[in-house]
N, CA and C of each residue as an Amber inpcrd file, in Angstrom:
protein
   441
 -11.4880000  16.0000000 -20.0190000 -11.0480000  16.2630000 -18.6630000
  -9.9080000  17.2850000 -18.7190000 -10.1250000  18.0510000 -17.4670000
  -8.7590000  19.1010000 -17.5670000  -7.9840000  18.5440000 -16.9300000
  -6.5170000  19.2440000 -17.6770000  -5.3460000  18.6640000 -17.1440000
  -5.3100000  18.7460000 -15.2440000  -5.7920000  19.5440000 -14.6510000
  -5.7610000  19.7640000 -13.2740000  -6.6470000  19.0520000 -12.6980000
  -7.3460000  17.7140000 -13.4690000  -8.3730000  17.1810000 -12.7920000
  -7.9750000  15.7320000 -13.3420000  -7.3640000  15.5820000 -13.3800000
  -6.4500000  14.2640000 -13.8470000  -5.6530000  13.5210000 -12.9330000
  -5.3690000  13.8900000 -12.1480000  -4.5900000  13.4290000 -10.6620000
  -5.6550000  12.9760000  -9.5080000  -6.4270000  14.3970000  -9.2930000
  -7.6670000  13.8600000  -8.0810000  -8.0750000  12.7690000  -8.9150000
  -9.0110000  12.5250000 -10.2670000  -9.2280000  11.5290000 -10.5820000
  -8.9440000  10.5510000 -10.6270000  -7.6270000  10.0520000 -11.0700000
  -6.9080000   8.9390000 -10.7850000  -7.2870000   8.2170000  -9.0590000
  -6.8120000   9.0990000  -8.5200000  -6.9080000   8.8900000  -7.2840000
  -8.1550000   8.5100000  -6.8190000  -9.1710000   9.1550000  -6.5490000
 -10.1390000   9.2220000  -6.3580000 -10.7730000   7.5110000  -7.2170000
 -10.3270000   7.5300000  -8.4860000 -10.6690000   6.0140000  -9.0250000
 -10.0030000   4.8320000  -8.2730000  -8.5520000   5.4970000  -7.8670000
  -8.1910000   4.2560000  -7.4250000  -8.6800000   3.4600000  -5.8030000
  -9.7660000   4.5910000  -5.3070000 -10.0300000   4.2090000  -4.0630000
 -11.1940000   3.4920000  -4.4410000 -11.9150000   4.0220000  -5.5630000
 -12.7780000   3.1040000  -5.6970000 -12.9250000   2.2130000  -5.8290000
 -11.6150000   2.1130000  -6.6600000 -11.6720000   0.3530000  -7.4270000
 -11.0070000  -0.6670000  -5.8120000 -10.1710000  -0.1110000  -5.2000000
  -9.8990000  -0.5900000  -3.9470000 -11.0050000  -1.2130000  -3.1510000
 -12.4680000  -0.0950000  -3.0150000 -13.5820000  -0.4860000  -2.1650000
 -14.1520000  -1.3660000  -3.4650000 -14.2790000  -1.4260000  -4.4760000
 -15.0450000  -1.9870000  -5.2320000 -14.6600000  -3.6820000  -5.0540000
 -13.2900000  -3.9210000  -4.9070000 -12.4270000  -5.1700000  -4.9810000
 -12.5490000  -6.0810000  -3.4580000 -12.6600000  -5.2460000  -2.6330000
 -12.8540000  -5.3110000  -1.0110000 -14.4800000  -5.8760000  -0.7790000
 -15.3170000  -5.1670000  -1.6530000 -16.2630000  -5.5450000  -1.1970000
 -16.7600000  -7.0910000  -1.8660000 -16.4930000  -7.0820000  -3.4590000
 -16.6900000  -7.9400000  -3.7630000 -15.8330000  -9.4890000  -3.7640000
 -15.0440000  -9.0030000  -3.4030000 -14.1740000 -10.4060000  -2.7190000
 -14.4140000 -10.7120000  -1.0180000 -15.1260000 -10.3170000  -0.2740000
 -15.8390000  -9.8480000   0.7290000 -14.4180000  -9.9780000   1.8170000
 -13.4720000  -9.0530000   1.4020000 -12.1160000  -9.3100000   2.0580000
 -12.2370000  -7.8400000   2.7930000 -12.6470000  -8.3220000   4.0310000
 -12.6300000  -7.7140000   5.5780000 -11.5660000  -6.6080000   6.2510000
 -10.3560000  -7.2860000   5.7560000  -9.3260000  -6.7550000   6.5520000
  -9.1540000  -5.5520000   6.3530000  -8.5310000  -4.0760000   7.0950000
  -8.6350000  -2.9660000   7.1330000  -7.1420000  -2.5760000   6.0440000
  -7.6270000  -1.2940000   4.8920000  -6.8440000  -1.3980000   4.3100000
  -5.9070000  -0.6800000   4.6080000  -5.7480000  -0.2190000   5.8920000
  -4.2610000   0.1780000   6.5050000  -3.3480000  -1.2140000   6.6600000
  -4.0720000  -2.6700000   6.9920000  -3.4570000  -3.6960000   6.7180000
  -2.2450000  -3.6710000   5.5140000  -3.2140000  -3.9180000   4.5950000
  -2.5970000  -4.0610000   3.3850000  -1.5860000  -2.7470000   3.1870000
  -1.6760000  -1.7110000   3.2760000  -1.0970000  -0.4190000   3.1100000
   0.6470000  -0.6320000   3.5670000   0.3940000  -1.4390000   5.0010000
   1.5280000  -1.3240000   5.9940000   2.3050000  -2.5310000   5.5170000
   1.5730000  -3.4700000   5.1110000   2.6320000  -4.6170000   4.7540000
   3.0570000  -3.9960000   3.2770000   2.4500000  -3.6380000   2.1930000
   2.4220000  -2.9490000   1.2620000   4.3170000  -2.6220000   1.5090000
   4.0010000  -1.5430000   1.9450000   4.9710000  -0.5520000   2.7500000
   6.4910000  -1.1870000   3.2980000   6.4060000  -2.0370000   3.9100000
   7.2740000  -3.2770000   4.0380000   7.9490000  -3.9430000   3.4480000
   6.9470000  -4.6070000   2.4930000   7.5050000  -5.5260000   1.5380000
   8.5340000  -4.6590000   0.5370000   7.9240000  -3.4340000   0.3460000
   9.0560000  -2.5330000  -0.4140000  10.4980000  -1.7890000   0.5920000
  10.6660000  -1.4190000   1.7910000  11.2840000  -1.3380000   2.5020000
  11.1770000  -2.0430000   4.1290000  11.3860000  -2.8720000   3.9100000
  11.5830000  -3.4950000   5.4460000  12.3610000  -3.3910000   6.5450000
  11.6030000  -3.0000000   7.7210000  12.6030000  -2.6050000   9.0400000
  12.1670000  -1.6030000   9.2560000  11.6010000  -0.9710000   9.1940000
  11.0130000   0.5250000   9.7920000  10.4140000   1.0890000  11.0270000
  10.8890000   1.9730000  11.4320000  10.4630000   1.8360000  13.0180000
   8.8990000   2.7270000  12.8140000   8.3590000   2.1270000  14.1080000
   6.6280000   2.2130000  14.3340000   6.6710000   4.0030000  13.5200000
   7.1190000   4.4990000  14.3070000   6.5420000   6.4260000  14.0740000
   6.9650000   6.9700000  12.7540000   7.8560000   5.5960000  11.9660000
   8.3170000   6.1690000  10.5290000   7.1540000   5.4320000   9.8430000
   6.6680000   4.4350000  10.0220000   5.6970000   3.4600000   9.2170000
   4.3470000   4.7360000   9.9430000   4.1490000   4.4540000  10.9470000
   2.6930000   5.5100000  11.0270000   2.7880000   6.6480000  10.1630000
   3.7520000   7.4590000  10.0290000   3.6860000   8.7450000   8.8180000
   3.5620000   8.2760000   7.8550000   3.9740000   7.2030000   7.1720000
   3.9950000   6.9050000   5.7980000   2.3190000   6.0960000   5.7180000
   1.9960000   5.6070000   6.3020000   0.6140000   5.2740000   6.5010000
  -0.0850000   6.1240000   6.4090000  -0.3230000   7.5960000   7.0870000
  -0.7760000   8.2260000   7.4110000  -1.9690000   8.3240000   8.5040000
  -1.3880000   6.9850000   9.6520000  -2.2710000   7.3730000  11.2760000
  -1.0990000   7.8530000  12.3140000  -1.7900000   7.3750000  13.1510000
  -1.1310000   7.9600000  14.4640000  -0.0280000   6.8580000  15.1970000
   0.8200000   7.0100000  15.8450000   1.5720000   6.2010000  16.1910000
   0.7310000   5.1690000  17.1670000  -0.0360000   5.5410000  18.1590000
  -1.0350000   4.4940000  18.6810000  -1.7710000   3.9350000  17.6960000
  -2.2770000   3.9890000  16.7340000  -3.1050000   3.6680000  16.2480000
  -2.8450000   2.6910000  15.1230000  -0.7310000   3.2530000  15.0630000
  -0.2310000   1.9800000  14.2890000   0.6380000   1.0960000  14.8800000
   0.2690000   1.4640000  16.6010000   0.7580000   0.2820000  17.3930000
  -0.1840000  -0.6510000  17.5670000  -1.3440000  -0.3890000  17.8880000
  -2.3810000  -1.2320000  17.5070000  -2.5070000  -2.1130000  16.5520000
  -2.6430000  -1.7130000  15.4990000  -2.0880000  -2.6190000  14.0040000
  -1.2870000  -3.3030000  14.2000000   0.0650000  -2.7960000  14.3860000
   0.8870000  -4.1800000  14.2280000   1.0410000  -5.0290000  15.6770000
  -0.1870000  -4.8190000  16.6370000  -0.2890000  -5.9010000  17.5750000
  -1.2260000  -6.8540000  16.9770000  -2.0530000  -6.1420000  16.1120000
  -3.0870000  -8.0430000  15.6700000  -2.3140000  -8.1810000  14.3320000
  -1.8830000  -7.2410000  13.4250000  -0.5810000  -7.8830000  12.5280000
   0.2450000  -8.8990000  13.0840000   0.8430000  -8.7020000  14.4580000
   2.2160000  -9.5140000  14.5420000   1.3610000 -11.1520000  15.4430000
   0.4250000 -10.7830000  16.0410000  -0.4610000 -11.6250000  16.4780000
  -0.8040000 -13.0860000  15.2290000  -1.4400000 -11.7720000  13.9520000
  -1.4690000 -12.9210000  12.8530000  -0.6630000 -13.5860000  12.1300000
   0.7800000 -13.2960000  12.8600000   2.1250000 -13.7220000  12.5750000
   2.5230000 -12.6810000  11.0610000   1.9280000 -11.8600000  10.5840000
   2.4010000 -10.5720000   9.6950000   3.7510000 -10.0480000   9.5270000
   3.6230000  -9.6110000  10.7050000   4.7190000  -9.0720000  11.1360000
   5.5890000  -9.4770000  12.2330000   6.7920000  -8.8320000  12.2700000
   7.7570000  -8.9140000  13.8130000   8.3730000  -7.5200000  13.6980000
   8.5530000  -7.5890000  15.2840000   8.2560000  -5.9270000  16.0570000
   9.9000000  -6.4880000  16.9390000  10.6580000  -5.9850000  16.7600000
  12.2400000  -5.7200000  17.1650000  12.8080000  -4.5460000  18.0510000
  13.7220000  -4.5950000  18.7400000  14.0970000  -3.2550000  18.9200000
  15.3610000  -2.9240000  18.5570000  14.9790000  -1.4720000  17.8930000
  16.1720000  -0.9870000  17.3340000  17.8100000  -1.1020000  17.5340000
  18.4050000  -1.5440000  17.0480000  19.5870000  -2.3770000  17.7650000
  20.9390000  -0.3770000  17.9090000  19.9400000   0.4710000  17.3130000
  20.6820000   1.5470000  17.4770000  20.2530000   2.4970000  18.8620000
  18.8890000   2.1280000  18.9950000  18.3330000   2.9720000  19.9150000
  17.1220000   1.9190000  20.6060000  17.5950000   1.2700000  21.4510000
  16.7620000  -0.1450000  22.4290000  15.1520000   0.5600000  22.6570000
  15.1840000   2.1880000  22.5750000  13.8210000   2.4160000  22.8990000
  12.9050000   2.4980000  21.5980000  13.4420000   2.3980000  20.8430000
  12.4260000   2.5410000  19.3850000  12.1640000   0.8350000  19.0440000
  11.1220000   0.5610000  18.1260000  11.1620000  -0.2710000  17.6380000
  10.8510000  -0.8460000  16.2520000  11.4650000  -1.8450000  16.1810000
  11.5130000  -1.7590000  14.3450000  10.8040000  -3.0920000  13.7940000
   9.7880000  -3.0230000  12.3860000   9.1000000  -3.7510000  11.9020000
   9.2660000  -4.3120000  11.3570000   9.0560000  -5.6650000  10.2660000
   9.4540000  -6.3620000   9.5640000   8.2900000  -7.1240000   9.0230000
   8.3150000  -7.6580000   8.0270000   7.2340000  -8.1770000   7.5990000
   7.6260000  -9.6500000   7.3260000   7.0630000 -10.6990000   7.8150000
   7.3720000 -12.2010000   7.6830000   7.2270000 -12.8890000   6.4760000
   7.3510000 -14.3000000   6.2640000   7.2810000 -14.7020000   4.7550000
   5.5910000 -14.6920000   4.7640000   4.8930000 -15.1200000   5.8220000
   3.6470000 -15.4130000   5.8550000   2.5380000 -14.0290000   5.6130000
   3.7840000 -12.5420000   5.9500000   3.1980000 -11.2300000   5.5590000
   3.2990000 -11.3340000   3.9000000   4.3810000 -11.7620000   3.3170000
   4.1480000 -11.3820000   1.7380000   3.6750000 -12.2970000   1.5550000
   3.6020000 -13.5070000   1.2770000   2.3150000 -14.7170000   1.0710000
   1.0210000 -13.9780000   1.5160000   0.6410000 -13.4340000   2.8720000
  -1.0110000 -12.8460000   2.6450000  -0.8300000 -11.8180000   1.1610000
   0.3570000 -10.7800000   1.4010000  -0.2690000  -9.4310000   0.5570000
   0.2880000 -10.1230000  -0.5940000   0.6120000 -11.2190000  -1.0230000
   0.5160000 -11.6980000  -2.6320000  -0.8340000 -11.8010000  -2.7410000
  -1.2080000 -12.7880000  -2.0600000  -2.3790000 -13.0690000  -1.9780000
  -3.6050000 -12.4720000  -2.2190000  -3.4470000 -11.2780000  -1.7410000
  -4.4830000 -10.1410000  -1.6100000  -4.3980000  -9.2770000  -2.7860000
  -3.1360000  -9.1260000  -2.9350000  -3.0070000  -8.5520000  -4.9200000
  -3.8030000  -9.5350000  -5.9810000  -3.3610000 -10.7470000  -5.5260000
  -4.3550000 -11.9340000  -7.0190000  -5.7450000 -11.7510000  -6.5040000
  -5.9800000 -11.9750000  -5.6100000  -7.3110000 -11.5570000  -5.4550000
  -8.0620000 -10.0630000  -5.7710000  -7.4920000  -9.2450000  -5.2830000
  -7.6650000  -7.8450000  -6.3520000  -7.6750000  -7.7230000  -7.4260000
  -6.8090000  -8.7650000  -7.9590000  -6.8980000  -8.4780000 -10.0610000
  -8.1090000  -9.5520000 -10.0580000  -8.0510000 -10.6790000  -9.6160000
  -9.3090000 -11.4740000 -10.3540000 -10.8600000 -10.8160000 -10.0390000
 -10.6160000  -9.9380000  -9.0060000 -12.0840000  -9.4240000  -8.7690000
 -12.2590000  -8.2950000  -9.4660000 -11.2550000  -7.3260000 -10.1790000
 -11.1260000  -6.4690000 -10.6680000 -11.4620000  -6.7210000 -12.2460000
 -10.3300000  -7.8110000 -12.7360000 -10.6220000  -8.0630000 -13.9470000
 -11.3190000  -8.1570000 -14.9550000 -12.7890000  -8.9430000 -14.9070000
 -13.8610000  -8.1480000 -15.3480000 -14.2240000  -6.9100000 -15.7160000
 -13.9020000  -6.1100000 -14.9230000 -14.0730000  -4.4780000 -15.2360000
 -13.3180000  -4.0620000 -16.2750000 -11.8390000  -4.6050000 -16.5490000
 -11.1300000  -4.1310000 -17.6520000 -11.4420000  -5.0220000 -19.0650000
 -11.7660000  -5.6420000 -19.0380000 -12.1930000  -7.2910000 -20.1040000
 -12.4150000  -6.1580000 -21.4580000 -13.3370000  -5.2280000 -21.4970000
 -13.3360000  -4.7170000 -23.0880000 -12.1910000  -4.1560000 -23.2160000
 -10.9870000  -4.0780000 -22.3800000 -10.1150000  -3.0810000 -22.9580000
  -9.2130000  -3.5480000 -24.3570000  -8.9060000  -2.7890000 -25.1490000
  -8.0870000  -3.1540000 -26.4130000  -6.9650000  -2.6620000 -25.9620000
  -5.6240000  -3.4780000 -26.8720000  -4.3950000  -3.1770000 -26.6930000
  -3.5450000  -1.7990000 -26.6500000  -4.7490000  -0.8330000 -27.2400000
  -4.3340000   0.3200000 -26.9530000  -4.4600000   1.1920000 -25.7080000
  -5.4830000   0.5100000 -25.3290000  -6.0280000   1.2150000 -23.5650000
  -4.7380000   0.4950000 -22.5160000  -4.9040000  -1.1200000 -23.2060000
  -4.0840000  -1.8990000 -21.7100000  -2.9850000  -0.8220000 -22.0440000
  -1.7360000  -0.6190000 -23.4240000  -0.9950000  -0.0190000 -23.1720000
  -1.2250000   1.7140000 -22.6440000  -1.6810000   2.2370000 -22.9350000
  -2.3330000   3.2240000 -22.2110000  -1.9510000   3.0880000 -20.7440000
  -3.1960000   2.1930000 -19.8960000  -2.5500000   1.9350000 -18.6250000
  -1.6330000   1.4800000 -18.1570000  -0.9180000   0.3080000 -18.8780000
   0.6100000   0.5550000 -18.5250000   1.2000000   1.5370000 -18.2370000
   1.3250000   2.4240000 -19.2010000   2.4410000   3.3260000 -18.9630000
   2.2010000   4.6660000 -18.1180000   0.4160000   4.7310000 -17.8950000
   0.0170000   5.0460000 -16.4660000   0.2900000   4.7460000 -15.2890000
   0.8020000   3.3510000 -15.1970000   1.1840000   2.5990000 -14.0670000
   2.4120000   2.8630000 -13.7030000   3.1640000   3.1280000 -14.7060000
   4.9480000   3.4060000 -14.7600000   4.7660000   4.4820000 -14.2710000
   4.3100000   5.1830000 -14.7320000   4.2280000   7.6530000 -14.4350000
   3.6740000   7.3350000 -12.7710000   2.8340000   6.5030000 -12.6040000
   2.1610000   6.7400000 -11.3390000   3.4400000   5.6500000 -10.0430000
   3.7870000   4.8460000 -10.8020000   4.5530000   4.5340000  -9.3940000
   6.1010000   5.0180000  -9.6670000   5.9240000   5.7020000 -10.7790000
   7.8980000   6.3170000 -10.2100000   7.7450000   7.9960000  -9.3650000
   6.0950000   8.4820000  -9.3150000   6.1480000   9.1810000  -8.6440000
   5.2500000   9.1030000  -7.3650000   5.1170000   7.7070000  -6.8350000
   4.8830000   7.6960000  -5.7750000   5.5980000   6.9430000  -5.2140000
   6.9580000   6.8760000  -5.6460000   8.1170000   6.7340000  -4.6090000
   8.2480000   7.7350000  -3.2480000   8.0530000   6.9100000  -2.1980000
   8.3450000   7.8510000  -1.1810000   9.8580000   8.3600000  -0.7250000
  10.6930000   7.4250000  -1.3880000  12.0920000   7.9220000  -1.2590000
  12.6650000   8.9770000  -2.3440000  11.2940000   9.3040000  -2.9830000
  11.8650000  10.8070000  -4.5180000  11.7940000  11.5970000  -3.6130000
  12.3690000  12.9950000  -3.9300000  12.0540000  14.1220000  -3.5170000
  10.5660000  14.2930000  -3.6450000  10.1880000  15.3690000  -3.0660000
   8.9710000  16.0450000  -3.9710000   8.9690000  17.4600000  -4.2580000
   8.2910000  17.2710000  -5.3150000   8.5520000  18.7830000  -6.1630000
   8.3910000  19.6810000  -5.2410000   9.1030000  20.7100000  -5.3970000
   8.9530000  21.8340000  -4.3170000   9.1470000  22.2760000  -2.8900000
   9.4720000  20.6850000  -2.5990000  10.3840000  20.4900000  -1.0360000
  11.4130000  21.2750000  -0.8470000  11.3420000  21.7540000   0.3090000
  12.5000000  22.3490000   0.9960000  13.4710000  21.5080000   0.5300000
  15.0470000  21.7860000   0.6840000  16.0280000  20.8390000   0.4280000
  17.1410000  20.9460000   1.1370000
């Protein structure tokens, strides 16, 4: 593989293995769900039009969400105690209890798939896992950003 085709790939695998895990755990829920509590659980409090960009929908479309989110008790929807017209998100204990939930269930449906790996691959992907989430911090810069 070329080095410039190493990133889409990743990526591109990791959606798969996402639909692959979804389907076979026959777990329904839309994975902007998971995305947004995701999102939460690592910074909590975020107002709707900052969580829709980082999602990547539309602000209706992630008001919608977190009306059957907060419905399924997920979330709670506040208003900004700086600005009464914005409003700000939060994710409940019963939001990280589902998205624990939904992670163990992702590895046990996943697991299988990795079963031949030897200690040199798991470490391998480890330290794939490290490179890939210290640069998908959304609070890093990114290379080449204005500043």
């Amino acid at each position: 593989m070329q080095r410039d085709e190493i990133i889409p790939s990743i990526v591109i695998s990791a959606h798969a293995l996402a639909r692959i895990a979804a389907q076979q755990a026959h777990n329904d829920a839309p994975s902007a769900q998971w995305r947004v509590l995701s999102i939460l659980e690592r910074d909590n409090g975020r107002r709707v039009g900052t969580l829709a960009a980082a999602a990547r929908t539309t602000q209706p479309g992630m008001t919608r969400l977190l009306g059957d989110l907060e419905r399924a008790e997920l979330v709670t929807r506040t208003a900004d105690s700086a600005d009464s017209r914005a409003t700000v998100v939060h994710i409940t204990d019963a939001g990280i209890t589902a998205l624990r939930r939904w992670r163990d269930e992702f590895r046990a449906t996943l697991a299988p798939l990795f079963g031949d790996l030897d200690v040199v691959d798991w470490a391998t992907l480890t330290r794939a896992a490290e490179i890939l989430a210290a640069h998908s911090d959304e609070s890093a810069p990114m290379a080449g950003a204005a500043e």
